[in-house]
C-alpha positions in Angstrom: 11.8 -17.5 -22.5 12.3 -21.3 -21.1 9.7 -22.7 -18.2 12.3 -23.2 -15.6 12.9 -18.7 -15.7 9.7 -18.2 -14.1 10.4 -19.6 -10.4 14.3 -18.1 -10.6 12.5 -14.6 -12.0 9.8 -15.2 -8.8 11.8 -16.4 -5.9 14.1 -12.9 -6.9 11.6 -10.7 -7.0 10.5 -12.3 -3.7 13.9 -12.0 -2.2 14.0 -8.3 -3.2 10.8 -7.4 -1.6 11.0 -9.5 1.5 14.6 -9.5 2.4 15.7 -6.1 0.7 12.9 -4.1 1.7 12.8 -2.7 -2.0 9.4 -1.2 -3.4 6.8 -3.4 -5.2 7.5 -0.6 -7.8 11.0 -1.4 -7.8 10.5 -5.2 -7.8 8.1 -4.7 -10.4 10.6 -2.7 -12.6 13.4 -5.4 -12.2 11.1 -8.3 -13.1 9.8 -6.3 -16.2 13.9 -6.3 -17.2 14.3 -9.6 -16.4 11.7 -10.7 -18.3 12.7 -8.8 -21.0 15.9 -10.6 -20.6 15.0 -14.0 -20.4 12.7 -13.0 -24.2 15.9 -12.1 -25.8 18.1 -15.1 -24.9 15.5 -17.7 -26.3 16.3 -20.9 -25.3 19.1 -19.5 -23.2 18.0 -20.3 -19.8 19.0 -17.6 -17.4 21.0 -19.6 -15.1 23.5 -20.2 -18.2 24.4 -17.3 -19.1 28.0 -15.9 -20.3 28.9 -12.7 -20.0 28.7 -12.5 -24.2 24.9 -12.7 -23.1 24.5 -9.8 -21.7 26.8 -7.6 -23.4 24.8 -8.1 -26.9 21.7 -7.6 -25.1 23.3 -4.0 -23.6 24.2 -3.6 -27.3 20.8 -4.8 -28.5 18.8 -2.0 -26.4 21.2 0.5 -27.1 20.7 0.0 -31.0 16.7 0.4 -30.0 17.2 3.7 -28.5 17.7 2.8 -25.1 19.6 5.5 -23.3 22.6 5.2 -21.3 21.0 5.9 -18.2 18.2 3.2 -18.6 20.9 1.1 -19.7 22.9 1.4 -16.6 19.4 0.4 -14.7 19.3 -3.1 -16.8 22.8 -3.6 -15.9 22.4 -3.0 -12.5 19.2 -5.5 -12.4 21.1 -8.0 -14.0 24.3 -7.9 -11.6 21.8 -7.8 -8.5 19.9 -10.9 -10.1 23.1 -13.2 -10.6 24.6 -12.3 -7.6 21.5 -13.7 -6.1 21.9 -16.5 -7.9 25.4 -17.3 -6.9 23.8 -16.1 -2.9 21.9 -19.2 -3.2 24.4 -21.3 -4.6 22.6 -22.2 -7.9 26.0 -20.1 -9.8 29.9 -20.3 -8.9 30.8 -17.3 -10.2 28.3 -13.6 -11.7 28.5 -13.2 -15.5 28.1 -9.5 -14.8 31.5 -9.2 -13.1 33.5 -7.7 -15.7 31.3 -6.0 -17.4 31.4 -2.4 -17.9 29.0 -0.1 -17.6 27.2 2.0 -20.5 28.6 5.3 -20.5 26.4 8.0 -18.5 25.4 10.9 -19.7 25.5 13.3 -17.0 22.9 15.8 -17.5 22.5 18.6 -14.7 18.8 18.8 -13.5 16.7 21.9 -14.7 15.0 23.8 -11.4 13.1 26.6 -11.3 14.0 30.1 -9.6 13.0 31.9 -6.0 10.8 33.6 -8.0 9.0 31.1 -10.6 8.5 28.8 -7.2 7.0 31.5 -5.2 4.5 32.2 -8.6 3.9 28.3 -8.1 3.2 27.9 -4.7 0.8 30.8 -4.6 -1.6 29.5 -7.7 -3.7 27.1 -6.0 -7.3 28.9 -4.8 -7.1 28.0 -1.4 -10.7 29.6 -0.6 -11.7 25.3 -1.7 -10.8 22.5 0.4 -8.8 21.1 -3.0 -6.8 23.6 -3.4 -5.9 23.8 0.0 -5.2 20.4 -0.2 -2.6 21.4 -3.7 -1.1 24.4 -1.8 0.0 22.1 0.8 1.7 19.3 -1.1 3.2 21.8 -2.9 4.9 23.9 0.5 5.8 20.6 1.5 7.0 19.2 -1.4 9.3 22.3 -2.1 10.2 22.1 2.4 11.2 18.5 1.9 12.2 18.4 -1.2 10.1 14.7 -1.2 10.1 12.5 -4.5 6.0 12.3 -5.4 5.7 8.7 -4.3 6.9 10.0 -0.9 4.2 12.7 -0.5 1.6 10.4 -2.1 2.6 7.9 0.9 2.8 10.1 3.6 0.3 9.8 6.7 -1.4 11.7 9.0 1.0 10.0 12.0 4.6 10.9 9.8 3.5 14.6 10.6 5.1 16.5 14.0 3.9 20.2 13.1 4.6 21.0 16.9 8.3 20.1 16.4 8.2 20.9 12.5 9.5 18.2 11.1 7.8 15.2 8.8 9.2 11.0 9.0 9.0 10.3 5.0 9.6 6.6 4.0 12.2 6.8 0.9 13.8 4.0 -1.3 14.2 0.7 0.3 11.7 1.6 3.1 14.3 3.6 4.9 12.7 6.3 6.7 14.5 10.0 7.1 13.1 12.6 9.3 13.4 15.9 7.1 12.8 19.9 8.7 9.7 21.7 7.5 9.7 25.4 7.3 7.1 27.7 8.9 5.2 28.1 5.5 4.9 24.4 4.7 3.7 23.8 8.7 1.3 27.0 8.4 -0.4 25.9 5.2 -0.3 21.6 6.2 -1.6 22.7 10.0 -5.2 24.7 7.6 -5.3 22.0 5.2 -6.1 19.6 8.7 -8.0 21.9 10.0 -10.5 23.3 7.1 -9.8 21.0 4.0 -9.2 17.5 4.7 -12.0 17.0 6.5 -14.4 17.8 4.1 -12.7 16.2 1.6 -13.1 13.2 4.0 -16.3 13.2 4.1 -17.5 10.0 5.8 -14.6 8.3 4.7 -11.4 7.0 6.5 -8.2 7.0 5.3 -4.5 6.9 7.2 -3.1 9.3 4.2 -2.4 12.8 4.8 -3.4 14.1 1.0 -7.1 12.4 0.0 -8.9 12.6 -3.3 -11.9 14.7 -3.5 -14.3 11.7 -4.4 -13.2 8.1 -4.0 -10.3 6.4 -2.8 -8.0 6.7 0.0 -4.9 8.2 -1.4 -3.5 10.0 -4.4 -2.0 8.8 -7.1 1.9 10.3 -8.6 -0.3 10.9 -12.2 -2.8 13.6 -9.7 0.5 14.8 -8.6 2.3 15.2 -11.7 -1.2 17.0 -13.9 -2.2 18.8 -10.7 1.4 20.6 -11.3 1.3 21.1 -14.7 -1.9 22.5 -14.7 -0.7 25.4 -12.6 2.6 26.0 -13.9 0.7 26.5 -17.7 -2.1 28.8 -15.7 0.9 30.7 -14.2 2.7 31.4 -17.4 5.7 29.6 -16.1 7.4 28.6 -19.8 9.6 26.1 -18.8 8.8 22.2 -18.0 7.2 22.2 -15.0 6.9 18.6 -13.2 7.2 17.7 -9.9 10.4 16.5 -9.6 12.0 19.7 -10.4 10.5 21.1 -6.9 12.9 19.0 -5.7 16.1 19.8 -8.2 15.0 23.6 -7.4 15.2 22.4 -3.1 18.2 21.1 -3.2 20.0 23.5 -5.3 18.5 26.7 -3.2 20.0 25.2 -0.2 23.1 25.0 -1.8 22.9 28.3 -2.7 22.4 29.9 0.9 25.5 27.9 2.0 23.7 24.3 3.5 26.4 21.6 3.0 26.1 18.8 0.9 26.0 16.0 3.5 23.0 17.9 5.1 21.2 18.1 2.2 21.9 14.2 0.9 20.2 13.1 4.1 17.3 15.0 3.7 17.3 14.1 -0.1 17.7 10.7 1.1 20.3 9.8 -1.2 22.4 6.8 -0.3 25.5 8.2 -1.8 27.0 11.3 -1.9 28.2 11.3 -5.6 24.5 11.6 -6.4 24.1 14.5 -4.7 27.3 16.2 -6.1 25.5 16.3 -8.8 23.6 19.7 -7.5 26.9 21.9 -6.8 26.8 23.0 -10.7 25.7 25.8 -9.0 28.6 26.9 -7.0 30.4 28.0 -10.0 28.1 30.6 -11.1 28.2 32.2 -7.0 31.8 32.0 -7.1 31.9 33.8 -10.3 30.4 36.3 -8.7 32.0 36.5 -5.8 34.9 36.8 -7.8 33.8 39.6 -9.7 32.3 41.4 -6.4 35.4 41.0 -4.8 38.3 40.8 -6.7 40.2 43.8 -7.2 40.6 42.8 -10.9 37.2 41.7 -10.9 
């Protein structure tokens, strides 16, 4: 990696955070490929690069093991770096331009049934402030159909119970306002009223879901165990994580006959190919339509 990468890696990462609105886990994420970059050209400096470059280094990390998904993600760092680059006039033309992307894999998500969510949702003791606290991330989380950074960062003041519906703050700091059912309100509306507050204690915090002990929010890792601790209590012998709450969201709405577009907003997916993604399951309810209603059936 040569001296004069640092400040083009820097101001980037700078630009992405204060003129893209992207996440500092985001920015984070696209410096660590950057970086990762810059170590494999050498004495390349970044603001020389061919496109030969970068198509031996997508070679390179596929050879390690690197899938095509997280492949696609290096790519896509790389064409948003040089097109920054050729933004601020310090390039004529991207080396990315032409390249193609590393074929994706398209694997349909895994998401549990009515049944195995309803065993889920009903293991935390809610008799304990705690897991009051877990019974209500999860109603929500299965309501919204929130990634767990977006629960993690939601506040007391993105909640309208009254109104039943929550403002969650997605990718690229772009706020969505997404419909909460009458469970998820019930069980959010006794975690404020007999759990949070003595969790609290004599502590302050703007967060909706608090630790027991110390600090003012959750962490995603509390999230993710919290999860897999009740899926393995419940017998539930599938991968459990929380992410697949909000596969199994998505694809029961689809299911009872919400369209996609509806359910891309409150996903807060910016494009509607990601979504698509989730209508796997119409084939298996028009088979059986068909075979319910077809004479021949």
């Amino acid at each position: 990696m040569t001296l004069d990468d640092y400040p083009l890696i820097g101001s980037f990462v700078s630009y992405l955070l204060a003129e893209k609105g992207l996440s500092v886990n985001t920015a984070k994420s696209y410096r660590r490929d950057l970086h990762a970059f810059s170590n494999y050209l050498d004495e390349v400096p970044l603001d020389e690069v061919e496109p030969r470059h970068i198509e031996a280094f997508l070679s390179y990390l596929m050879e390690k093991g690197l899938s095509p998904v997280s492949s696609r993600r290096v790519l896509s760092c790389l064409r948003h770096f040089y097109r920054y680059l050729v933004l601020k006039g310090m390039l004529e033309k991207c080396p990315t331009a032409n390249i193609e992307s590393p074929r994706q894999w398209v694997h349909l998500p895994s998401c549990l049934t009515s049944e195995e969510v309803e065993t889920l949702l009903n293991a935390p003791d809610v008799s304990e402030p705690p897991g009051l606290r877990n019974k209500s991330m999860l109603e929500m989380m299965y309501a919204t159909g929130m990634r767990v950074s977006e629960l993690c960062d939601l506040c007391t003041t993105s909640l309208n119970l009254p109104e039943r519906f929550v403002r969650c703050t997605g990718k690229g700091a772009k706020q969505r306002l997404i419909p909460i059912g009458a469970e998820a309100v019930k069980w959010t509306a006794e975690y404020l009223r007999r759990g949070r507050p003595l969790l609290m204690k004599e502590r302050t915090s703007p967060y909706l879901y608090v630790p027991q002990k110390r600090g003012k929010r959750l962490s995603r890792q509390f999230v993710w165990e919290m999860i897999r601790r009740y899926a393995a209590e419940c017998g539930l012998n599938k991968r459990v994580y929380p992410h697949i709450l909000r596969h199994s969201f998505a694809t029961h709405l689809l299911q009872n006959d919400a369209d996609l577009l509806s359910i891309k907003m409150m996903l807060g997916h910016s494009d509607l190919s990601t979504t698509q993604i989730y209508t796997h399951v119409a084939k298996d309810r028009l088979k059986a339509l068909h075979e319910k209603f077809h004479p021949r059936g």
